[in-house]
N, C-alpha and C positions, 0 to 999 in steps of 0.2 A: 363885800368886795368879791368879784369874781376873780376865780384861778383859771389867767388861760388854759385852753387844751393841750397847746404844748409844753406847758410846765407840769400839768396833772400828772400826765400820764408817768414823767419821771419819776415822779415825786409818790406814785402808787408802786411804782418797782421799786424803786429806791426803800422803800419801807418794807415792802414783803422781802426782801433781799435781808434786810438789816434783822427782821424778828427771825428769820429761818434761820441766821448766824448767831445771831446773840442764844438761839436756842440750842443747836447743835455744833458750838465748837470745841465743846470737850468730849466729845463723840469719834471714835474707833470704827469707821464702816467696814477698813481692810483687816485689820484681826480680826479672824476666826473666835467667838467665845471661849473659855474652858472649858475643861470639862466639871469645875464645881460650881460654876456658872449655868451649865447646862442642867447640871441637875439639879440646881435652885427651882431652875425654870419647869423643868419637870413636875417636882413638889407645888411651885404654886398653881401649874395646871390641871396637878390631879387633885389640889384640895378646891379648885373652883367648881370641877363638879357635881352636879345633884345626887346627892344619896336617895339609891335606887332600893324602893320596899321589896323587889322582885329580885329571886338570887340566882337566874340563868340571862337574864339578862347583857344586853353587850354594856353596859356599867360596870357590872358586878360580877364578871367573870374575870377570874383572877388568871394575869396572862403569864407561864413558868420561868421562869429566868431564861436565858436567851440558851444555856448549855442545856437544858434539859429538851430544848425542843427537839430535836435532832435524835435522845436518844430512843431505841426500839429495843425491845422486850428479845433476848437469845431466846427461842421459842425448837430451838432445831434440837434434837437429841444428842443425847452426848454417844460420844466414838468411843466404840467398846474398840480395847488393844488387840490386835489379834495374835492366836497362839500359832506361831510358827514350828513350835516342836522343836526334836534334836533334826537340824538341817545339815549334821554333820555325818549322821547315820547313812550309807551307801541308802537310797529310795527303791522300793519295787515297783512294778508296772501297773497296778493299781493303786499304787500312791494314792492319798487325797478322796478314795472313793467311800471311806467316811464322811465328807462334809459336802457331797453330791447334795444330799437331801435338804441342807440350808439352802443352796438357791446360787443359781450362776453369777449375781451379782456378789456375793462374798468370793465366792471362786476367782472372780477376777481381781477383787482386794487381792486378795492371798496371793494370786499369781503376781502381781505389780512388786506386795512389799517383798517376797522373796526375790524379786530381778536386781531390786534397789540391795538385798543383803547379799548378790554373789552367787544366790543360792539359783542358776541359771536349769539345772537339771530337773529339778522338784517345780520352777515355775513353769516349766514347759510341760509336766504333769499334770499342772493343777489347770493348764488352760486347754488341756485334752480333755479332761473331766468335765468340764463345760459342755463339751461337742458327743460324749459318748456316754454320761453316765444323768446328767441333769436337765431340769426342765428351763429351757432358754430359749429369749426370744430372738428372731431375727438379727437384730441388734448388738445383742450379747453373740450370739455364734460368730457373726462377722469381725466381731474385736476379738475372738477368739483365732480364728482362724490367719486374721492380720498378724499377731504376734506369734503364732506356732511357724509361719513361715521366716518371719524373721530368727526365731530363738533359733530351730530343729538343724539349716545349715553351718549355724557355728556350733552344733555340739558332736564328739564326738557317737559312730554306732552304737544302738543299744547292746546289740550283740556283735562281737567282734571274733568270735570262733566261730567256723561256717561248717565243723561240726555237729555244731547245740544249736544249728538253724534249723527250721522245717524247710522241708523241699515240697516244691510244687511244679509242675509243667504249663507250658502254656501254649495251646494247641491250636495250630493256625491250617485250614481247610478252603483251597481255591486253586482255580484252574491254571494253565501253565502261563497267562500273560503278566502276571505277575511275579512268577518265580524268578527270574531274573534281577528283581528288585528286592527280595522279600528275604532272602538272607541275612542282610545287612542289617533291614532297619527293626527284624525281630531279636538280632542279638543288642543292638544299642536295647531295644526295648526292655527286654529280661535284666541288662546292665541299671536300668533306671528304676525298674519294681524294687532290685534288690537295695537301693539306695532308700527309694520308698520308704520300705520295710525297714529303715536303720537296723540291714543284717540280720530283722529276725525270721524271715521267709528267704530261704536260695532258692532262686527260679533259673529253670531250662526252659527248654523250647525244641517242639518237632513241627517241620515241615511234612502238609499234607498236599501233595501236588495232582488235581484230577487232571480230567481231560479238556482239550482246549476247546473253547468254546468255538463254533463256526464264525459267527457274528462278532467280529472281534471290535466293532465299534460300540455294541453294545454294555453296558453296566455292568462290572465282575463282582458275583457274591463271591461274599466270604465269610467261610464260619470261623468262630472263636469259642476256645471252652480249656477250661482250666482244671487239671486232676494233681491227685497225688503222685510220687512215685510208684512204679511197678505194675505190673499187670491187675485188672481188679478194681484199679484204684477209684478212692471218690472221686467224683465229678462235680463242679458245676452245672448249670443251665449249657445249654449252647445259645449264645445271639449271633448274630449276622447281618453284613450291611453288604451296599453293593456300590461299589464306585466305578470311573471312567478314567480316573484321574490318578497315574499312579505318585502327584505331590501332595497329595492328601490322606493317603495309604496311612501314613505314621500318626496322623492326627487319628483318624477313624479308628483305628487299632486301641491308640492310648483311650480314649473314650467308650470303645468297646472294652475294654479290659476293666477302667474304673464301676462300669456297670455291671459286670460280671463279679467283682469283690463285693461290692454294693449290694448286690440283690442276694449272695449266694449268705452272707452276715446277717441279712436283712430276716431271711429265713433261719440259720441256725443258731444266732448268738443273742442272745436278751439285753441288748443294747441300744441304744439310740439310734434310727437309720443314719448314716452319714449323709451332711449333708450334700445336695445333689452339684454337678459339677456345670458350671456356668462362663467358666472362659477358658481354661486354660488345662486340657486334662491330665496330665504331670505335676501341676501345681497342687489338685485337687487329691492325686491319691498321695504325696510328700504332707497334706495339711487333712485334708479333710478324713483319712481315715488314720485314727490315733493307731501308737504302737500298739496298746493295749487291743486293739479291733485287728491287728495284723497278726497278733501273736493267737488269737483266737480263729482267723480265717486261715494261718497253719495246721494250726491243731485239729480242723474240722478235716484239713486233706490227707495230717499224715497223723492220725490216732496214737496216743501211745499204747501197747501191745498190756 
């Protein structure tokens, strides 16, 4: 007997419908497994695999529990404590210049842990030591020099009796169109060295006034040069510049005077050139020449007897 077409077809769904039920209706598709469910299944996945004769193999390479992947080997050396010393003891101006020869980067250790203990005087030493007494690179001098300008104006002078200071002059040479102007900005000037110098150089100042130039739109030199007190006395170089301009006078000056301490150390003192001044020349002799190089560019103008 034949089964019409339109009964078949039911009667084939009707049956694939009925065996896919009768087979999965004690079946959970929306629960998630357990998890000793899952590791059932783990186990009989990993016992279904071929035992591999080869022992690097991806079979047989045994994979580390899941914490251990992550961990890496501390391979970095261990941090020596560093010796701060008594930080209570009054410091001298060469402080620090023991630990010159370990290397600017301990230097700057030292100088940080001493800022973190309070100890603001002795870190301001030890990061002058960087720039005057050790071998450093770019890098190190410019974090040096960053932090001496920040520490040096909240500490008080090194020297604060302007007796026990050395005196130096500071000797300005140029013709009369300037004179007019040049009172002024030489006394701020000599008022700024001695700040410089945390009080251990007192600087004066003379005016040298020649003749005036005919050509008075032309370029006005002017000499600079720095001595001891008294007749006789040591001297610097002389340098010289020549400007048009008397709002740049104060600038030219302070720049002429940093290269004049600069070069004059450069030649007498066995120290580290200071580094050279690049923006700002006031900022560069308050940083870039340590006390220790000012108490030494004294000593070369006023000798003790």
């Amino acid at each position: 007997m034949r089964i019409p077409l339109l009964a078949a077809i039911p009667l084939c769904l009707f049956t694939v419908v009925l065996i896919w039920w009768s087979a999965t209706r004690g079946m959970d598709f929306l629960t998630p497994p357990s998890e000793a469910r899952l590791s059932e299944i783990r186990t009989e996945a990993l016992a279904s695999l071929p035992t591999s004769r080869l022992e690097d193999d991806a079979i047989s390479i045994k994979v580390p529990p899941p914490d251990d992947i992550f961990t890496v080997p501390d391979k970095s050396p261990p941090i020596e404590p560093l010796d701060l010393g008594d930080i209570k003891s009054p410091p001298m101006l060469d402080t620090y210049s023991d630990r010159a020869p370990e290397g600017s980067a301990k230097l700057l250790a030292l100088a940080a842990t001493l800022e973190q203990a309070g100890a603001f005087q002795r870190a301001l030493l030890a990061y002058e030591r960087i720039l005057d007494l050790s071998e450093s690179n770019p890098e190190q001098i410019q974090s040096a020099v960053s932090a001496i300008r920040q520490l040096k104006p909240t500490l008080p002078d090194w020297n604060a009796d302007p007796e026990a200071a050395a005196q130096a002059v500071v000797h300005i040479g140029t013709g009369e169109k300037f004179s007019e102007f040049l009172p002024e900005i030489i006394a701020k000037i000599t008022r700024d060295l001695n700040t410089a110098s945390s009080g251990i150089v007192s600087f004066s100042h003379e005016l040298h006034i020649g003749r005036t130039i005919q050509n008075t739109n032309a370029p006005t030199p002017v000499a600079l040069w720095i001595t001891g007190p008294g007749d006789g006395a040591i001297t610097t170089d002389v340098l010289s510049f020549t400007t048009a301009d008397p709002d740049s006078l104060r600038n030219d000056i302070m720049k002429t005077t940093f290269n004049l301490v600069r070069g004059h150390l450069s030649k007498t003192a066995s120290y580290n050139p200071a580094p050279e001044v690049l923006d700002d020349p006031l900022a560069a002799l308050e940083s870039h020449i340590t006390r220790l190089l000012w108490n030494e560019f004294g000593k070369t103008l006023t000798p003790k007897p």
